[in-house]
VOKOLLUM-51113 format. One record per atom (N, C-alpha, C): residue number from 0; residue in one letter; atom name; x, z, y. Coordinates in steps of 0.1 Angstrom, whole numbers. Example, Ala and Ser with C-alpha at 12.3 -4.5 7.8 and 13.67 -1.06 7.14 Angstrom:
(rec 0; 'A'; 'N'; (132; 78; -57))
(rec 0; 'A'; 'CA'; (123; 78; -45))
(rec 0; 'A'; 'C'; (132; 78; -33))
(rec 1; 'S'; 'N'; (128; 71; -22))
(rec 1; 'S'; 'CA'; (137; 71; -11))
(rec 1; 'S'; 'C'; (129; 79; 0))
***
This chain:
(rec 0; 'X'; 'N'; (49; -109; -14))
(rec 0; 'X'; 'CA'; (46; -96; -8))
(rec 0; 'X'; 'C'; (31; -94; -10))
(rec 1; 'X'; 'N'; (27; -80; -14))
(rec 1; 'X'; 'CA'; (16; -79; -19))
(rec 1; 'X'; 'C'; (10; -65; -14))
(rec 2; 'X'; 'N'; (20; -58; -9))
(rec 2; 'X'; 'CA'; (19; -45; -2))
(rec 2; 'X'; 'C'; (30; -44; 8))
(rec 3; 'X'; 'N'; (20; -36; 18))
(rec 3; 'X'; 'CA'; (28; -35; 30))
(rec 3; 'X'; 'C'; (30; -22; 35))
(rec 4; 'X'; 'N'; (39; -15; 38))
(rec 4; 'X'; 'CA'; (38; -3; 40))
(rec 4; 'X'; 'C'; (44; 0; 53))
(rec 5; 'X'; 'N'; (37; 7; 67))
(rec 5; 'X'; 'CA'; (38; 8; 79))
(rec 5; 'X'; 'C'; (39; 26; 83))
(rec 6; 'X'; 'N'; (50; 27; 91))
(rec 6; 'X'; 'CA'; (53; 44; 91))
(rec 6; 'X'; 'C'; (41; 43; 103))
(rec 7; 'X'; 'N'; (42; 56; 102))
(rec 7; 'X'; 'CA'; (33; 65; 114))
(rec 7; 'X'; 'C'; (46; 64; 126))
(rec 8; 'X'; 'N'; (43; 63; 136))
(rec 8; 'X'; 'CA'; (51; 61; 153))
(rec 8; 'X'; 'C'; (56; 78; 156))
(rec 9; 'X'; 'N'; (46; 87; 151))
(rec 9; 'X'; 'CA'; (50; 98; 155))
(rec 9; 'X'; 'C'; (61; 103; 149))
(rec 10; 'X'; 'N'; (72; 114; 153))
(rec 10; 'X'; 'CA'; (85; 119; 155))
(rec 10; 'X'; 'C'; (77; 135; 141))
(rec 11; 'X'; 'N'; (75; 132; 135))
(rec 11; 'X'; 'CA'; (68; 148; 128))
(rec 11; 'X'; 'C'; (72; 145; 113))
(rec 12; 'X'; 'N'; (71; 158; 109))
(rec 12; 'X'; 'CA'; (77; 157; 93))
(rec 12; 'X'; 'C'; (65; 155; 92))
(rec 13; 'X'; 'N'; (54; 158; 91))
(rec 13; 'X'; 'CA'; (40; 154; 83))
(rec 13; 'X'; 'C'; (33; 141; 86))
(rec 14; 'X'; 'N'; (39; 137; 96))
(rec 14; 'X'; 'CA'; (33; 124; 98))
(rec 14; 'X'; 'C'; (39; 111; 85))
(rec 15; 'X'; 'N'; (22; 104; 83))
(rec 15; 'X'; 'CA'; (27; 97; 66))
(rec 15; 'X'; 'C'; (28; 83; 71))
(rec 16; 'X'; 'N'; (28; 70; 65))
(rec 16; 'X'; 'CA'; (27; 58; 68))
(rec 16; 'X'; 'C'; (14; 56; 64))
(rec 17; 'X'; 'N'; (10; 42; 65))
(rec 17; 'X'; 'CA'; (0; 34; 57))
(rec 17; 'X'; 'C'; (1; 23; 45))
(rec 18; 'X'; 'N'; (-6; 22; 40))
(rec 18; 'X'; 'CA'; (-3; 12; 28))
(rec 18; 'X'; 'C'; (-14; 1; 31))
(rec 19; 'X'; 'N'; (-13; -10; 35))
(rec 19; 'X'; 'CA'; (-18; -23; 31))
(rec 19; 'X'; 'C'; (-18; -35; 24))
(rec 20; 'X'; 'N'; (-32; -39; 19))
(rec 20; 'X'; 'CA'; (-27; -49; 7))
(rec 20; 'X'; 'C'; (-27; -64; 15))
(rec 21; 'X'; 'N'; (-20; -69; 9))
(rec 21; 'X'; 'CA'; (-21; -88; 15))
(rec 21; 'X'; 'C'; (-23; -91; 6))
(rec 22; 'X'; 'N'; (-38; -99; 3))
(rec 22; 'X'; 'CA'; (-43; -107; 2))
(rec 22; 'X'; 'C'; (-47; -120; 4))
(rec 23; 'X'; 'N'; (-42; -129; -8))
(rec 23; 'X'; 'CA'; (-44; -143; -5))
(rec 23; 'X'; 'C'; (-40; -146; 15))
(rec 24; 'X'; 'N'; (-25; -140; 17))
(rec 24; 'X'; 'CA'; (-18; -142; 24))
(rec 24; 'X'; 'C'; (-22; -134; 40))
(rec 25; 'X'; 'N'; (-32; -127; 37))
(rec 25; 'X'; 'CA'; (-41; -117; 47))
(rec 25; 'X'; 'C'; (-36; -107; 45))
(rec 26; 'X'; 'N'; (-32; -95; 59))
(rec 26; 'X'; 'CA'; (-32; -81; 51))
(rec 26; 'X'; 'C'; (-45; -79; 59))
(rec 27; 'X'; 'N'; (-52; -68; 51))
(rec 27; 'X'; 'CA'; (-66; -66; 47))
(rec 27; 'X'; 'C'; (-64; -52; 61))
(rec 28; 'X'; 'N'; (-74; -51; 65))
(rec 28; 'X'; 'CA'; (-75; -43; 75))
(rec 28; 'X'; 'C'; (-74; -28; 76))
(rec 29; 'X'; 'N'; (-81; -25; 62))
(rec 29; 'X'; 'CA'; (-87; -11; 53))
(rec 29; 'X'; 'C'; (-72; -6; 52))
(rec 30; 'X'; 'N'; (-64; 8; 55))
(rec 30; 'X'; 'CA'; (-55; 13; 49))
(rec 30; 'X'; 'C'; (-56; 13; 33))
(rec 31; 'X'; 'N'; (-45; 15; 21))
(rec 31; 'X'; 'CA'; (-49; 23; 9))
(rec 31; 'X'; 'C'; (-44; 33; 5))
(rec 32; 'X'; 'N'; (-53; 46; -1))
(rec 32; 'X'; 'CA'; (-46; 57; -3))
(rec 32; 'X'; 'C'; (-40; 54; -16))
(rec 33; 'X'; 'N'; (-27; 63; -16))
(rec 33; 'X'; 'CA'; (-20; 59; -32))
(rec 33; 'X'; 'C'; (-31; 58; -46))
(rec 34; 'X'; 'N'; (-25; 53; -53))
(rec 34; 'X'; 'CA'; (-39; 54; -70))
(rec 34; 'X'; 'C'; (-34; 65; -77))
(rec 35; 'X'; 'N'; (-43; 68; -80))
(rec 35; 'X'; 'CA'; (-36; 85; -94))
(rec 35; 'X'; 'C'; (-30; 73; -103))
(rec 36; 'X'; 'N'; (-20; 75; -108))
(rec 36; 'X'; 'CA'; (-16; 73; -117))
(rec 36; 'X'; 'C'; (-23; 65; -129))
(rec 37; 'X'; 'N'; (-31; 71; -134))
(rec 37; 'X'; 'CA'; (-41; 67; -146))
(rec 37; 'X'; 'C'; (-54; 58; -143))
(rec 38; 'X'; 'N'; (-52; 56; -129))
(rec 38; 'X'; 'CA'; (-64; 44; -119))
(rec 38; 'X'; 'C'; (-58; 34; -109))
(rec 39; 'X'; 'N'; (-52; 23; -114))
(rec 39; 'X'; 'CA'; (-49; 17; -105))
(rec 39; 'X'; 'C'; (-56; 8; -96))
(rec 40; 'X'; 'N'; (-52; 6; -81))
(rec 40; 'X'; 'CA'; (-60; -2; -73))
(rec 40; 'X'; 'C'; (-64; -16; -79))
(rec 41; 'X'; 'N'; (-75; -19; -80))
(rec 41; 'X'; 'CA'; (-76; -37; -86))
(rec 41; 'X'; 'C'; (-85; -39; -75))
(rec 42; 'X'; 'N'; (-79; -52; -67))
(rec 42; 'X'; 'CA'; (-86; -57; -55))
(rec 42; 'X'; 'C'; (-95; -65; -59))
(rec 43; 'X'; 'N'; (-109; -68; -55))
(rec 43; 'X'; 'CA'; (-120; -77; -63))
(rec 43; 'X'; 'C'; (-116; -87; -56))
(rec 44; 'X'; 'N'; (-109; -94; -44))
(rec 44; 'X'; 'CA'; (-111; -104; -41))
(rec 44; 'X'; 'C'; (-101; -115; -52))
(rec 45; 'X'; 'N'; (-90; -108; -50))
(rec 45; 'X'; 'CA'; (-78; -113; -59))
(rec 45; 'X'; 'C'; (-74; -112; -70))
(rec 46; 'X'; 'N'; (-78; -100; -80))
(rec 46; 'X'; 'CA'; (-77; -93; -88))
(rec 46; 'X'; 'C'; (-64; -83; -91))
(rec 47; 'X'; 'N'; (-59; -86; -84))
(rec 47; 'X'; 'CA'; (-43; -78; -87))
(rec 47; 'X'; 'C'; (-45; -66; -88))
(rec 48; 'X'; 'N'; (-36; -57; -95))
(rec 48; 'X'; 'CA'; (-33; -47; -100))
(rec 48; 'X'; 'C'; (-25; -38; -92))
(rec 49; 'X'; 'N'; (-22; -24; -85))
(rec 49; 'X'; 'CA'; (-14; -21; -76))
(rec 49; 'X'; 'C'; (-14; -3; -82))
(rec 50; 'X'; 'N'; (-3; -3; -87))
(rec 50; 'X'; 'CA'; (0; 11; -93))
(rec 50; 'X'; 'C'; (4; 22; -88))
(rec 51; 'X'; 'N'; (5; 32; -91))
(rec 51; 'X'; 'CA'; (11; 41; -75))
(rec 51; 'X'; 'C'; (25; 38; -77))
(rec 52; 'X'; 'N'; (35; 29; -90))
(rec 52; 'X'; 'CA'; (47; 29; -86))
(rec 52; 'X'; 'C'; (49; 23; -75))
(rec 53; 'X'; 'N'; (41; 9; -78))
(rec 53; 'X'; 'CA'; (38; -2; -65))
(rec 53; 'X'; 'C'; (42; 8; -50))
(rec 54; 'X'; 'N'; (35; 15; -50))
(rec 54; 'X'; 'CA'; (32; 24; -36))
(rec 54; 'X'; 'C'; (43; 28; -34))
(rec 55; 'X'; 'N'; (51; 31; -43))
(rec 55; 'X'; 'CA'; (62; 40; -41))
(rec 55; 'X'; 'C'; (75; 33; -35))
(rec 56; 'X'; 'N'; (73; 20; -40))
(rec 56; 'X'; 'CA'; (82; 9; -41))
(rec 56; 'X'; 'C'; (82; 6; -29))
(rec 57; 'X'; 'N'; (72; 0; -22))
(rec 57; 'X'; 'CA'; (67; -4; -10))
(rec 57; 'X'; 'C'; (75; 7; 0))
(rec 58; 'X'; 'N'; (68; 20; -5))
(rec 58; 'X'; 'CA'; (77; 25; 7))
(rec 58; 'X'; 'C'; (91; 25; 12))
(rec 59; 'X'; 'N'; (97; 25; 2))
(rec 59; 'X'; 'CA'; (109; 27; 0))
(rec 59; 'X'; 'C'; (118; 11; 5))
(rec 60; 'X'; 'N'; (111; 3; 3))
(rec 60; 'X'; 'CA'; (109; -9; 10))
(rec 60; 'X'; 'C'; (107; -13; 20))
(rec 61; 'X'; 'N'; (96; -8; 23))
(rec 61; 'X'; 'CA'; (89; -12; 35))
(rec 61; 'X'; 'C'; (74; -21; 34))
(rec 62; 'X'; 'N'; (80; -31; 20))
(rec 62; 'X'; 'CA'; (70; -37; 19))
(rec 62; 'X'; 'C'; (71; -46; 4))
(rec 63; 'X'; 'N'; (62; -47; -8))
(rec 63; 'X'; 'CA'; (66; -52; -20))
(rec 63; 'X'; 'C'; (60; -68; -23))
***
């Protein structure tokens, strides 16, 4: 697991979740906003790569 994706508590169509990365078995405290497409997140501590499919996946998951 390398993303973690947490809903919003509130009962609202507009209300979004959060995206967090785990790292080196930590999730990191910072939310992340999705990547455009043509910019993927690369975390300096770990290096990994996190695409906005990643994001998509996660959600849909819960967690990737």
């Amino acid at each position: 697991m390398v993303l973690v994706y947490e809903n919003e508590p509130l009962d609202n169509q507009d209300a979004r979740g959060h995206f967090y990365h785990v790292c080196q078995g930590r999730i990191e405290q910072a939310s992340l906003p999705i990547p455009a497409p043509d910019k993927p997140y690369e975390c300096p501590q770990c290096g990994i790569e996190l695409e906005t499919e990643d994001f998509w996946v996660a959600q849909l998951k819960g967690s990737v």
